[in-house]
VOSESE-801813 format. One record per residue: residue in three letters; x, y, z of N, C-alpha, C, O, CB in turn. Coordinates in nm, 2 decimals, decimal comma. Atoms other than C-alpha are relative to their C-alpha. Last residue first. Glycine has a CB too. Layout:
REM residues N
ATOM    aa      n.u      n.v      n.w     ca.u     ca.v     ca.w      c.u      c.v      c.w      o.u      o.v      o.w     cb.u     cb.v     cb.w
ATOM   ala        X        Y        Z        X        Y        Z        X        Y        Z        X        Y        Z        X        Y        Z
...
//
This chain:
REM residues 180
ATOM    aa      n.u      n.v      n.w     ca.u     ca.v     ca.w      c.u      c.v      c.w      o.u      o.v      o.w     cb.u     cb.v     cb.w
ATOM   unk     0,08    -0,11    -0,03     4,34     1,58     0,18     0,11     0,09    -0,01     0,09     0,21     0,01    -0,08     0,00     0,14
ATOM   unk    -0,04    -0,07    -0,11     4,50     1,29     0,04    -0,02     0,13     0,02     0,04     0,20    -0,06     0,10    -0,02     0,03
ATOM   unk    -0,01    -0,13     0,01     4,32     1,09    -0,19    -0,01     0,08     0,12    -0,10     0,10     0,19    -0,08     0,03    -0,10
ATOM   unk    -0,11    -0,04     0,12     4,45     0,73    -0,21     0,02     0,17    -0,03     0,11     0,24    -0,07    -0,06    -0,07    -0,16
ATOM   unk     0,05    -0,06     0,13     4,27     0,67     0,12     0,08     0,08    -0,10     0,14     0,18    -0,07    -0,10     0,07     0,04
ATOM   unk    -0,02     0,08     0,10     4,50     0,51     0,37    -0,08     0,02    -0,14    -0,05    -0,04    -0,24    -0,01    -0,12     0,05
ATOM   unk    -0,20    -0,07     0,06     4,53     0,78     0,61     0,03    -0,12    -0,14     0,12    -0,12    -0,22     0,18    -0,05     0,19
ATOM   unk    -0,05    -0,11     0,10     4,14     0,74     0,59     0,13     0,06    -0,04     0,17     0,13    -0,13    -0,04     0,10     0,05
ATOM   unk     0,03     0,05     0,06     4,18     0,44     0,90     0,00     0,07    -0,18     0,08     0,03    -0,26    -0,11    -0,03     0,09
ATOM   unk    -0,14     0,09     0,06     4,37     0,64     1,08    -0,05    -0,13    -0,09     0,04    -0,20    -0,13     0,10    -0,08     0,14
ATOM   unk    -0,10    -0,09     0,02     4,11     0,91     1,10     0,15    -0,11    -0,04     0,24    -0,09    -0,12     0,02     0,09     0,16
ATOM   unk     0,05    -0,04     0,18     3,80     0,65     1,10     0,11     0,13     0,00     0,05     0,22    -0,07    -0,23     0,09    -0,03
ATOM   unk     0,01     0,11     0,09     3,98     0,49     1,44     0,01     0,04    -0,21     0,08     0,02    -0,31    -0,15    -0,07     0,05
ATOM   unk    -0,09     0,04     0,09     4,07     0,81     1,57     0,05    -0,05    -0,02     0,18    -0,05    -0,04     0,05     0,01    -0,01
ATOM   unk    -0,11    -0,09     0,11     3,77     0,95     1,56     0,11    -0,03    -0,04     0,14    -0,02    -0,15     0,04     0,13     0,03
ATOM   unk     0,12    -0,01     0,12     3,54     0,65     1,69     0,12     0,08    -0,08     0,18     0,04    -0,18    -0,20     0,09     0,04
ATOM   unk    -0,10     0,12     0,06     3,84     0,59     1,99    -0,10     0,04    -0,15    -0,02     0,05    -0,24    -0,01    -0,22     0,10
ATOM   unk    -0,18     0,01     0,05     3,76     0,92     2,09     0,00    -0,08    -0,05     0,03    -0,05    -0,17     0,13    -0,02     0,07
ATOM   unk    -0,02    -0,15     0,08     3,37     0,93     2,09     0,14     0,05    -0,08     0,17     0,10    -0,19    -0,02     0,12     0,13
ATOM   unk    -0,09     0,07     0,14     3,37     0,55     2,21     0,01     0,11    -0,07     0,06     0,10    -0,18    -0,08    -0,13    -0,11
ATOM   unk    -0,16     0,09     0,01     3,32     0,62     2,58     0,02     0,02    -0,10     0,11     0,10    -0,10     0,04    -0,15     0,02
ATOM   unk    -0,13    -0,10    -0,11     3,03     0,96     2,55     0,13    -0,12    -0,01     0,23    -0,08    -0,07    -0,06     0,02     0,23
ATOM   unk    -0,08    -0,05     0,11     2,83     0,68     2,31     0,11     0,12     0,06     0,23     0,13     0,02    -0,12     0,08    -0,11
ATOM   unk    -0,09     0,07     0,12     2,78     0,48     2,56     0,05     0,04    -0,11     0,15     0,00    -0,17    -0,05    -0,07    -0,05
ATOM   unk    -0,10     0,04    -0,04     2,65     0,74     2,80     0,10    -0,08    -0,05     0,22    -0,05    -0,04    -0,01    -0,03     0,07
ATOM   unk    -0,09    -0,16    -0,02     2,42     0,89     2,56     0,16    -0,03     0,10     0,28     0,01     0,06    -0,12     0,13     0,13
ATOM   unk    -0,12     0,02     0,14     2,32     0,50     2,50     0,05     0,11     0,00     0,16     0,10    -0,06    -0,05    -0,02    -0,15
ATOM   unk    -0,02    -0,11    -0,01     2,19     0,43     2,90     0,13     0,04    -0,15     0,26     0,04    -0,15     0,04     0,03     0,17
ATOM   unk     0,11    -0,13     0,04     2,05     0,15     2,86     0,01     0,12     0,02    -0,09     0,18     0,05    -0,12     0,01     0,04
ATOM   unk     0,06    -0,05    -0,15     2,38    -0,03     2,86    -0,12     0,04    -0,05    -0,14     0,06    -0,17     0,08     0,13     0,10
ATOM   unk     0,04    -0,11     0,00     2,61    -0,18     2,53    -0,11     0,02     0,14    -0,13    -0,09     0,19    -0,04     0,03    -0,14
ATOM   unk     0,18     0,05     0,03     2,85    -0,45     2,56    -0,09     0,14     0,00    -0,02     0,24     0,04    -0,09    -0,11     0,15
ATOM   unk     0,06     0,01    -0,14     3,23    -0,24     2,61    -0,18    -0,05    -0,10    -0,24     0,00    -0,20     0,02     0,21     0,14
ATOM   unk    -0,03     0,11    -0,14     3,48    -0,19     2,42    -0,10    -0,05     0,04    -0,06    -0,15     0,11     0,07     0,06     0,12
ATOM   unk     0,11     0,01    -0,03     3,33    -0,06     2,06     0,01    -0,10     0,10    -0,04    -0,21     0,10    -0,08    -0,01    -0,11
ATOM   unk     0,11    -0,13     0,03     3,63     0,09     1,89    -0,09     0,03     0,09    -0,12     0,14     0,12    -0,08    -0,02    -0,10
ATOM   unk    -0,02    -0,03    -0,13     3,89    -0,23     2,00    -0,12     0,16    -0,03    -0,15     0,21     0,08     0,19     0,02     0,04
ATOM   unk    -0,01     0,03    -0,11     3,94    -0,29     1,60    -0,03     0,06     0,12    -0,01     0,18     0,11     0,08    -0,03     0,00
ATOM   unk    -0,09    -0,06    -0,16     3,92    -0,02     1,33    -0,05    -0,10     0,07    -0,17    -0,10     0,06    -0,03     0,16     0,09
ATOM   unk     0,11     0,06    -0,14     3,80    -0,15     0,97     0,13     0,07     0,12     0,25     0,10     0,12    -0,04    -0,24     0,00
ATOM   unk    -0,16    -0,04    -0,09     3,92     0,04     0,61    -0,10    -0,12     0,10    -0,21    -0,18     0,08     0,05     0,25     0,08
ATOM   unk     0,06     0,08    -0,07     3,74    -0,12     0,25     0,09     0,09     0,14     0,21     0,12     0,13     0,01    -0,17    -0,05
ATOM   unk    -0,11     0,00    -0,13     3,78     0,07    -0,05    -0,11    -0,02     0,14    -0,22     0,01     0,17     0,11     0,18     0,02
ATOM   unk    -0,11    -0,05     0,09     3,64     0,01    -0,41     0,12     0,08     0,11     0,23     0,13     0,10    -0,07     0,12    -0,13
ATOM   unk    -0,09    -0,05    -0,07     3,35    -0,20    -0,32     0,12     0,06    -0,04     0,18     0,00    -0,13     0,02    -0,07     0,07
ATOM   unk    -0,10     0,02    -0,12     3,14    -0,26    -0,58     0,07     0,05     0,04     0,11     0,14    -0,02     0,07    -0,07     0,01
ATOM   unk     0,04    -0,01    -0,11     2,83    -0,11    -0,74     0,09    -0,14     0,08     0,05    -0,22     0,16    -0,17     0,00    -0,01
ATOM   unk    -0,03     0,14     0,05     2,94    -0,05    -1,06    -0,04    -0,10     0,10    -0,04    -0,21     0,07     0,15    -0,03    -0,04
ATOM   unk     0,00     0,06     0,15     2,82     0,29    -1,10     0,00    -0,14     0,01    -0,09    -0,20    -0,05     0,13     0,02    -0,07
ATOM   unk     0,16    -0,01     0,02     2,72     0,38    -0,72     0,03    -0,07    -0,17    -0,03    -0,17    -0,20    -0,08     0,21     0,00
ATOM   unk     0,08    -0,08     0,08     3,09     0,28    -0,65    -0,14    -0,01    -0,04    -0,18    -0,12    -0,08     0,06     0,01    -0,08
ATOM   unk     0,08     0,09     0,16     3,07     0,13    -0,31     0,04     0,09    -0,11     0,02     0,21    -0,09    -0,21     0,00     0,00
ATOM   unk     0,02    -0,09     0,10     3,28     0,27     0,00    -0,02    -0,07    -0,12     0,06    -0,14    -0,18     0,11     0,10    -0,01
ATOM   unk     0,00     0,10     0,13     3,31     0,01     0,30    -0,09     0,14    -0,08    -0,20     0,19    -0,04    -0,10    -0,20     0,02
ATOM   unk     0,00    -0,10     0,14     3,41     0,11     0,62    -0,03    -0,01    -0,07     0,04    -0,12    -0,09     0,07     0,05    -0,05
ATOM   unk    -0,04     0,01     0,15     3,41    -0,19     0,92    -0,07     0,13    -0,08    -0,19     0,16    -0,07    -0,06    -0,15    -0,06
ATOM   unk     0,09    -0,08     0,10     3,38    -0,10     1,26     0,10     0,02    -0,14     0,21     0,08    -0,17    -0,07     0,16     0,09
ATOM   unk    -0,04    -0,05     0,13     3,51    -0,36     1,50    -0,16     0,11    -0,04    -0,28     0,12    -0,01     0,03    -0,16    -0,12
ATOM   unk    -0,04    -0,12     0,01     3,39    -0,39     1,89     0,10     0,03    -0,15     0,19     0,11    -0,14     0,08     0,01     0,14
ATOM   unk     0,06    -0,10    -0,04     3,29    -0,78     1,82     0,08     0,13     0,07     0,19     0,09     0,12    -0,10    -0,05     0,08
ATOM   unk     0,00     0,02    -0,15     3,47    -0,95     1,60    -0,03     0,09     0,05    -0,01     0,20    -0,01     0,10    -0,02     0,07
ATOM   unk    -0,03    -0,13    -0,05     3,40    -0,97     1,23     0,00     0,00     0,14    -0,11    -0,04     0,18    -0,08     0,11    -0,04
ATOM   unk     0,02    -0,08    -0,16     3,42    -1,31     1,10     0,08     0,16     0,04     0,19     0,21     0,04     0,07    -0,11     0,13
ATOM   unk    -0,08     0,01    -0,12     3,50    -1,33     0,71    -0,06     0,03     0,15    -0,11     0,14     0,18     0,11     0,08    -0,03
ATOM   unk     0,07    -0,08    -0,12     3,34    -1,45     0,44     0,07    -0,01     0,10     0,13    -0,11     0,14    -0,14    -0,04     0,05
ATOM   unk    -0,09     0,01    -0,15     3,46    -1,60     0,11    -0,09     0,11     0,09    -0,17     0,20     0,06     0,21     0,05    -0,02
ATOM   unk    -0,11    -0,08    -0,05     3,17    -1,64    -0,19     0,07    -0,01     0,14     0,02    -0,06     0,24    -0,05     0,11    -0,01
ATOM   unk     0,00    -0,15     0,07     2,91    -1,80    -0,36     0,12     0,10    -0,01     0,16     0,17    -0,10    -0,09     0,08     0,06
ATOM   unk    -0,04     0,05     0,11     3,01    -2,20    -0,26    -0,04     0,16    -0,11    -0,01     0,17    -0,22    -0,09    -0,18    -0,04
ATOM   unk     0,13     0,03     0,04     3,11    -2,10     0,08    -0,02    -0,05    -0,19     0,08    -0,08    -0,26    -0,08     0,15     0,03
ATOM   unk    -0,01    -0,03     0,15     3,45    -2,06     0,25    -0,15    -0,06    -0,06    -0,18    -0,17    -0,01     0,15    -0,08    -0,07
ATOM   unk     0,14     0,15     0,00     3,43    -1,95     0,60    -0,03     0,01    -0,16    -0,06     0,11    -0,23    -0,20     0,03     0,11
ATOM   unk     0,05    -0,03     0,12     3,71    -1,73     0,71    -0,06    -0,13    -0,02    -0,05    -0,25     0,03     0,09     0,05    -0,10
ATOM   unk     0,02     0,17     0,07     3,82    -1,71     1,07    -0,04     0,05    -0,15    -0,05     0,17    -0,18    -0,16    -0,11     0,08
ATOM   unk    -0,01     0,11    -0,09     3,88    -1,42     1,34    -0,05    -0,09    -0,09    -0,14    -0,14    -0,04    -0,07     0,00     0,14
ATOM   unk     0,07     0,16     0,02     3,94    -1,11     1,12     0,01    -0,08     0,11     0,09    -0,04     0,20     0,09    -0,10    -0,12
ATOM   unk     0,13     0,00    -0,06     3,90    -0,73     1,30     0,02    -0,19    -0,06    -0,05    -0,27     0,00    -0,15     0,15    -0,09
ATOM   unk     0,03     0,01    -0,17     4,26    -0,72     1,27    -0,07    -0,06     0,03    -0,06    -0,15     0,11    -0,02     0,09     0,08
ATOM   unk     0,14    -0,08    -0,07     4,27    -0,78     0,85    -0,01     0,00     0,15    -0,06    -0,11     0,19    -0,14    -0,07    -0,05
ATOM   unk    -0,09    -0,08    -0,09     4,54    -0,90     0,69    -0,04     0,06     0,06     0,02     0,16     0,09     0,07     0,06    -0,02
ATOM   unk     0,05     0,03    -0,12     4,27    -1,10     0,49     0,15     0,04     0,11     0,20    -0,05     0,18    -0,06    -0,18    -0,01
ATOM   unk    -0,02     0,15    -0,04     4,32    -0,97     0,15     0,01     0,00     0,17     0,04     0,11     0,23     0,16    -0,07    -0,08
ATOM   unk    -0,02    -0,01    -0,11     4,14    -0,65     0,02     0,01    -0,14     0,10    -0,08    -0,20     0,16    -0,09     0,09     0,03
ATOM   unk    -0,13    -0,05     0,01     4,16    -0,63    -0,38     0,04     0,00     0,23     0,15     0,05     0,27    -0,02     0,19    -0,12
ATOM   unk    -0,09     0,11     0,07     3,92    -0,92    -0,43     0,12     0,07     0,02     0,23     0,01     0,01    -0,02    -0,04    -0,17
ATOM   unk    -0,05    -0,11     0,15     3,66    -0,77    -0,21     0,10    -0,08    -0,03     0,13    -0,17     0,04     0,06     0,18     0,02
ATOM   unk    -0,17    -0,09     0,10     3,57    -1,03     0,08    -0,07     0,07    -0,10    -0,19     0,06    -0,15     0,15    -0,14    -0,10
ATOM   unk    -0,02     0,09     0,09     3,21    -1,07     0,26     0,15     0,06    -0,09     0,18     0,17    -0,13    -0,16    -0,02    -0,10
ATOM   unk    -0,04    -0,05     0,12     3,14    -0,95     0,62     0,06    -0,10    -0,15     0,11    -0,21    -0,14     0,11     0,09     0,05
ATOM   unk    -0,12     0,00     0,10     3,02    -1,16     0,90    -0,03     0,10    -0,14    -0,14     0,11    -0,20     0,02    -0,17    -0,05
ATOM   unk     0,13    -0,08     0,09     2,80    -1,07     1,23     0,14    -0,02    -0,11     0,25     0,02    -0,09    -0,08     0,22     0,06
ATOM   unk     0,06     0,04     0,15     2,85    -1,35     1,45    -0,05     0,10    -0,09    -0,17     0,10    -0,14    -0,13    -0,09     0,01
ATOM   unk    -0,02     0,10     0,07     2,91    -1,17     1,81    -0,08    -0,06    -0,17    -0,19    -0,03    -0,21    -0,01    -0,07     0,09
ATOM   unk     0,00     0,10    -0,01     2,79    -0,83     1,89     0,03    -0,11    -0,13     0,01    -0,10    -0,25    -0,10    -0,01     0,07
ATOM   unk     0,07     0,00    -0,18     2,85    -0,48     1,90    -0,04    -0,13     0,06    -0,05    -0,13     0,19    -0,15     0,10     0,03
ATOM   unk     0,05     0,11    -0,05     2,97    -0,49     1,52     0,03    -0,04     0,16     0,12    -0,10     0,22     0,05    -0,11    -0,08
ATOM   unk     0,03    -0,01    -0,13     2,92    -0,16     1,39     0,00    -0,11     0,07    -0,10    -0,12     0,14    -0,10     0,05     0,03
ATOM   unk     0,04     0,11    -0,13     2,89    -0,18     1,03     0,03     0,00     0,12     0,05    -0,11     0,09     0,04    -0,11    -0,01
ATOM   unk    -0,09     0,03    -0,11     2,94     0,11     0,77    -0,08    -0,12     0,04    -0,19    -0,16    -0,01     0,03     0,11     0,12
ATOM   unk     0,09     0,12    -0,06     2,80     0,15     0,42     0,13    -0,02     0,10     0,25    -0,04     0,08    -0,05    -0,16    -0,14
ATOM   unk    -0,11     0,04    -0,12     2,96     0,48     0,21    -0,09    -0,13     0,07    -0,21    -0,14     0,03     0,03     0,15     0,12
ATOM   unk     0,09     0,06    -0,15     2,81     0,50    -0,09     0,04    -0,04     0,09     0,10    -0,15     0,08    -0,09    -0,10     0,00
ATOM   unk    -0,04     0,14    -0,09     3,07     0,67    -0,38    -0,18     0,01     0,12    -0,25     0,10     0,15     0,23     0,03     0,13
ATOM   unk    -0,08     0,08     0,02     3,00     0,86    -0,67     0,00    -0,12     0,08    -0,02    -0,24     0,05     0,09     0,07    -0,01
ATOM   unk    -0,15     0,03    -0,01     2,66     0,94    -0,55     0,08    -0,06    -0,08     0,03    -0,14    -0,16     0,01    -0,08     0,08
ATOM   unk    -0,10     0,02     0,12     2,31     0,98    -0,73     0,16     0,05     0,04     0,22     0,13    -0,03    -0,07     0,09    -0,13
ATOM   unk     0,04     0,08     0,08     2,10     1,19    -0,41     0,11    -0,03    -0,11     0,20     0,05    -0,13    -0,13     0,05    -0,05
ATOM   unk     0,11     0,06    -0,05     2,13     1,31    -0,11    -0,02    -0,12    -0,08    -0,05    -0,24    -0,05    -0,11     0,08     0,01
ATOM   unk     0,09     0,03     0,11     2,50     1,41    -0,19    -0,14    -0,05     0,07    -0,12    -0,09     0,19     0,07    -0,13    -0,11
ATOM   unk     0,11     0,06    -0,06     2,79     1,51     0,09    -0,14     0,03    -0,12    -0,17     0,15    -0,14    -0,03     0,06     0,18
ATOM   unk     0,06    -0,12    -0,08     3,09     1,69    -0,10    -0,14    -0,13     0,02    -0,18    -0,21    -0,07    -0,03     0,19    -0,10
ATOM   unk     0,14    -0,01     0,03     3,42     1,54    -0,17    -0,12     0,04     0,09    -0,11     0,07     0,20    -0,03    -0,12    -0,04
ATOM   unk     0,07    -0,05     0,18     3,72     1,69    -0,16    -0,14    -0,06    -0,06    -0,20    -0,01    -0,15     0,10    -0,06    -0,14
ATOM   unk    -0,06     0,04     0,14     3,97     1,51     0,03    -0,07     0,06    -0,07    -0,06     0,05    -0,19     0,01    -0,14    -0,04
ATOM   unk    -0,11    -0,06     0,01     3,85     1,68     0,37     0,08    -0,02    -0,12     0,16     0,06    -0,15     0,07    -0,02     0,10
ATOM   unk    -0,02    -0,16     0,06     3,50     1,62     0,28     0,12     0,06     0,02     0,14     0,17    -0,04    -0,09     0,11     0,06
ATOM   unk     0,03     0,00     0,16     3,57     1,25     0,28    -0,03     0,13    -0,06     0,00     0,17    -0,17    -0,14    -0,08    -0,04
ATOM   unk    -0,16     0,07     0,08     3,79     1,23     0,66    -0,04     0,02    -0,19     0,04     0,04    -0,27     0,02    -0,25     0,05
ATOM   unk    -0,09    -0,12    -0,02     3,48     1,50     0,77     0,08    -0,05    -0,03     0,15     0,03    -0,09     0,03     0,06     0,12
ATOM   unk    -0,01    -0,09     0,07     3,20     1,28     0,66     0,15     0,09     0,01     0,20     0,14    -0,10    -0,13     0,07     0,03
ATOM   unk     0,02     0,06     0,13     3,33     0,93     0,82    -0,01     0,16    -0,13     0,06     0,18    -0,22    -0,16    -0,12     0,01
ATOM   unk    -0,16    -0,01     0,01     3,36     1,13     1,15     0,04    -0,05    -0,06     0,16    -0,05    -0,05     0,08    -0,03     0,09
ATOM   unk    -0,09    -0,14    -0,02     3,04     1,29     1,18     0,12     0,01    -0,09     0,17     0,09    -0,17     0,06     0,01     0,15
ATOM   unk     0,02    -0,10     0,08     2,87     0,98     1,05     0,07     0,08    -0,01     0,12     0,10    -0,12    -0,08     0,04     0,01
ATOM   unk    -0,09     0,09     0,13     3,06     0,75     1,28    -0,02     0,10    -0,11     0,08     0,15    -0,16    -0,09    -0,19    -0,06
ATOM   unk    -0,17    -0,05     0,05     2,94     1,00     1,54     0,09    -0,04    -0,07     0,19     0,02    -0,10     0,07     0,00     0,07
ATOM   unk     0,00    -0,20     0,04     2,57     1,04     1,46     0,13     0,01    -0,01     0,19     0,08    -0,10    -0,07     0,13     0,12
ATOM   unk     0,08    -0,07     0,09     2,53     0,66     1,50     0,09     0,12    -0,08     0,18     0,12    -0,16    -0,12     0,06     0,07
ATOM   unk    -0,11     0,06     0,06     2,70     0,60     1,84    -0,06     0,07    -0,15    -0,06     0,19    -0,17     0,01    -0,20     0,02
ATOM   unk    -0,08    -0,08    -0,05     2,38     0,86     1,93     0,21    -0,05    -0,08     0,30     0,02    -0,14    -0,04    -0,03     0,20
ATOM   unk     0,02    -0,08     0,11     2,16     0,64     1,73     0,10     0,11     0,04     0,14     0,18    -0,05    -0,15     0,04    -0,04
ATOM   unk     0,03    -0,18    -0,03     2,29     0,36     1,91    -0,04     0,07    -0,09     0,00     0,04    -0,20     0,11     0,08     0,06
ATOM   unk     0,12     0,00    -0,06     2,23     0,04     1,67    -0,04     0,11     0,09    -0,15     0,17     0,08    -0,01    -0,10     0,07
ATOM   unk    -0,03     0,02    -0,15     2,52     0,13     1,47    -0,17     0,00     0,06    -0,26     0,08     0,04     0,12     0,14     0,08
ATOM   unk    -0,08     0,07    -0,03     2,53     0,09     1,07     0,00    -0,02     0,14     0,05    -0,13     0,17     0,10     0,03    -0,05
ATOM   unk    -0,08     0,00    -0,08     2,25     0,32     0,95     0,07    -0,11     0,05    -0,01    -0,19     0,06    -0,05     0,03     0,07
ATOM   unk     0,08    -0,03    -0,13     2,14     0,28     0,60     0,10     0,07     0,11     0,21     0,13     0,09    -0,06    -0,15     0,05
ATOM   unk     0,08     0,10     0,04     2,36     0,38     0,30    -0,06     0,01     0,16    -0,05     0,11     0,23     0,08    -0,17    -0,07
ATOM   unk    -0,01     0,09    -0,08     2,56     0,73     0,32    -0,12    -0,11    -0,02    -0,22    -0,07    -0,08     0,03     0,06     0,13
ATOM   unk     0,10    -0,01    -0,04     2,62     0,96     0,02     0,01    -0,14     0,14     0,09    -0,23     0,13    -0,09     0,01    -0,12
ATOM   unk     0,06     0,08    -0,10     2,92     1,09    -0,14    -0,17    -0,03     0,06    -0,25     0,06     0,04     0,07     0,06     0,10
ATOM   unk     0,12     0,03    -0,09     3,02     1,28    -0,41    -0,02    -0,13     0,02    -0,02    -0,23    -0,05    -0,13     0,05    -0,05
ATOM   unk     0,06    -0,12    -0,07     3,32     1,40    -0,63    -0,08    -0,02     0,09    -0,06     0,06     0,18    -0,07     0,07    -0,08
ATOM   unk     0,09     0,01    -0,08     3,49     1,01    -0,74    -0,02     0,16     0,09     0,04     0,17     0,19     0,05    -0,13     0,07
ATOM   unk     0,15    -0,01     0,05     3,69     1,10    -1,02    -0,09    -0,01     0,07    -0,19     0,05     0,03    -0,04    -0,08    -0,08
ATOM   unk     0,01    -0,14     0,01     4,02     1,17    -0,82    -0,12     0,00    -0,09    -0,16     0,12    -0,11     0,13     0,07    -0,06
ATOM   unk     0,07    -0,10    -0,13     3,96     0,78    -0,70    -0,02     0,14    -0,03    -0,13     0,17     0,01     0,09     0,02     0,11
ATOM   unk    -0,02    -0,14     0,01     4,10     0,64    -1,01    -0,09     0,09     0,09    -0,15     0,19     0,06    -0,03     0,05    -0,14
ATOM   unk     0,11    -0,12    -0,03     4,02     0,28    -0,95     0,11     0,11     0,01     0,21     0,11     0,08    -0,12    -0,02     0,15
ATOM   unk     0,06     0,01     0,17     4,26    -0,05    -1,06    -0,07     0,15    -0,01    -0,06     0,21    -0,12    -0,14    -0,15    -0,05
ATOM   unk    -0,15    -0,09     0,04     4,45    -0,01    -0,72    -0,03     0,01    -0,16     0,03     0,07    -0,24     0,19    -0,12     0,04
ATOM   unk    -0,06     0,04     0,16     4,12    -0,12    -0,57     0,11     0,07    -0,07     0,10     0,19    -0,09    -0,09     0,02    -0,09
ATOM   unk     0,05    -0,01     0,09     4,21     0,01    -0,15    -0,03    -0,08    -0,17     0,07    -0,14    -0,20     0,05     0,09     0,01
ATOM   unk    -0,05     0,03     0,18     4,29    -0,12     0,12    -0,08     0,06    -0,09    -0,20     0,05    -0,07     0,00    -0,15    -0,05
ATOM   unk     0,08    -0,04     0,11     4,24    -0,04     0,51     0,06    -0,04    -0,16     0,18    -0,04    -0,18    -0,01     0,15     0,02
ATOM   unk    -0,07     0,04     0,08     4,37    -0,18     0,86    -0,11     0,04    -0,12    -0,23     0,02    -0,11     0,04    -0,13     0,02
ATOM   unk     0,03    -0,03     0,12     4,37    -0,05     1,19     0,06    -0,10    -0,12     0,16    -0,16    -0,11     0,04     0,14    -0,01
ATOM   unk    -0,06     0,07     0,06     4,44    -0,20     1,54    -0,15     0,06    -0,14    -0,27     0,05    -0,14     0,04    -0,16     0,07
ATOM   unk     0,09     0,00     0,11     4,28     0,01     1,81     0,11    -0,10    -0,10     0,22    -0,13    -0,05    -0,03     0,19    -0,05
ATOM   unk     0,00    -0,07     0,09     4,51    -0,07     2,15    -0,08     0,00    -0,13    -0,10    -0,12    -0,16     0,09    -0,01    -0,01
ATOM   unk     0,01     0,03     0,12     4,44    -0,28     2,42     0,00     0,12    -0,10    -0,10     0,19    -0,08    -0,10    -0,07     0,00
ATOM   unk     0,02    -0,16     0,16     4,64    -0,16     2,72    -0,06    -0,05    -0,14     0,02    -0,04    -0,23     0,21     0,08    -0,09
ATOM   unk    -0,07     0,01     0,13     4,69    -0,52     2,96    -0,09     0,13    -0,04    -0,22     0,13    -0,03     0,01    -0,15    -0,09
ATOM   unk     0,12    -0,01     0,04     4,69    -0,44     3,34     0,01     0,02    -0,19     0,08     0,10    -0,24    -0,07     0,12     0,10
ATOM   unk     0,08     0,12     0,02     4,96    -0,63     3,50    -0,08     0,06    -0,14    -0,07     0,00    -0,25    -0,12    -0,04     0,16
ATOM   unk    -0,08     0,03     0,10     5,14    -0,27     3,56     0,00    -0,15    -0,13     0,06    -0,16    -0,24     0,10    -0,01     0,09
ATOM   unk     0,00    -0,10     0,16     4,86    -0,18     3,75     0,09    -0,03    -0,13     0,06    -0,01    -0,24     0,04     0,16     0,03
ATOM   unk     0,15     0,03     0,10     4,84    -0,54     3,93    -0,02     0,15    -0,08    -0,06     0,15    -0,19    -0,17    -0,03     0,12
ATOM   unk    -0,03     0,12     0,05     5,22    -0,50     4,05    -0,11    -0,01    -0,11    -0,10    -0,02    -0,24    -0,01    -0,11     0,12
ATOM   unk    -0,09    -0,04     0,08     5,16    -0,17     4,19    -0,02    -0,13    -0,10    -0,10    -0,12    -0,19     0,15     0,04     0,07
ATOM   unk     0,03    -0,08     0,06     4,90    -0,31     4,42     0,03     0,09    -0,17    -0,05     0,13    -0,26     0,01     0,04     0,09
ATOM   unk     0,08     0,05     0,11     5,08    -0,59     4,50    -0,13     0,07    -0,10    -0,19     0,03    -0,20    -0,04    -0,10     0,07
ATOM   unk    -0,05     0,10     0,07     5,34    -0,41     4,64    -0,09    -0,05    -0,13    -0,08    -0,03    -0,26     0,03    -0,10     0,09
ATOM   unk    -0,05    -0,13     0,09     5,14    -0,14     4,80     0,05    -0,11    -0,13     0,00    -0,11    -0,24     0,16     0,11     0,09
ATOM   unk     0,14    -0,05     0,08     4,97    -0,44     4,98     0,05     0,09    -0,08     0,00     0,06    -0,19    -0,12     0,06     0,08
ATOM   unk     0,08     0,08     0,09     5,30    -0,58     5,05    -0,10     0,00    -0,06    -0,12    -0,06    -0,17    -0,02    -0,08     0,03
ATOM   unk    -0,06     0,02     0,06     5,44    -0,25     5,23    -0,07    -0,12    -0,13    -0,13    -0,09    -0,24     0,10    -0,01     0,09
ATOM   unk     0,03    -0,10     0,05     5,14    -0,23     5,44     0,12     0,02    -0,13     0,06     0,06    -0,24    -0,02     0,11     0,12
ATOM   unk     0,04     0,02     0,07     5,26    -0,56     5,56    -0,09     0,12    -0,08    -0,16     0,07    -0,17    -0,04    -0,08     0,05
ATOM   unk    -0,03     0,10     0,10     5,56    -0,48     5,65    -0,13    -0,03    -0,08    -0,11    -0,04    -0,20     0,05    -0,12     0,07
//
């Protein structure tokens, strides 16, 4: 009997166990002609691993060269500018065409320059500039990305988030106007 009850409650607590899922969300300016935009380039680095790093890169280039554009050093159409937010208080600032339906939001804080929103930690926000005008002209973010605090051991950290990294910035790109 009581080997029975331990099973029990065993069972019980896997079924308990809550599944967080990625939660995407992306927008575009509906004013912009994207099929003009040929080249890319990326702005600083966004993730404190440099290993995390390498794979946002990876997996940011390969959703933009599959539509057609080609990695630039220099004098981009677009600038790509990620974020990584691995810890608390790190806020982003609205675009006018990307309203707060947003996963990654937890508050907005109204200022006298501009709206701002909390980014919760394990988001990674997207953000494609035009070099011309130099605003934003699509925004994506993936939730749940970046489970876990980070260790000293960043090869290992970056080994968890390898999946969820791709197919965050993969469903995140399904919303880019130009489809590969």
């Amino acid at each position: 009997m009581k080997s029975v009850s331990i099973v029990i409650i065993f069972v019980s607590a896997l079924f308990c166990t809550v599944v967080r899922a990625q939660k995407t969300s992306a927008a575009h300016d509906k004013t912009v002609d994207f099929s003009n935009y040929k080249t890319f380039a990326f702005d600083k680095a966004g993730a404190r691993n440099p290993f995390v790093n390498a794979m946002i890169v990876e997996a940011i280039e390969r959703e933009l060269t599959s539509r057609g554009l080609t990695k630039v050093d220099t004098d981009p159409d677009l600038r790509v500018v990620y974020l990584a937010a691995t810890g608390p208080d790190m806020q982003v600032a609205n675009v006018p065409f990307y309203h707060i339906v947003n996963p990654a939001y937890s508050g907005i804080v109204f200022s006298a320059t501009s709206q701002r929103w909390d980014v919760m930690t394990g988001t990674l926000v997207v953000d494609l500039f035009d070099r011309k005008t130099d605003r934003v002209v699509f925004r994506g973010t993936v939730s749940e990305v970046l489970q876990r605090a980070p260790t000293a051991d960043l090869q290992a950290d970056a080994k968890t988030v390898l999946k969820p990294i791709n197919k965050g910035v993969a469903k995140i790109f399904k919303k880019y106007p130009v489809k590969p």
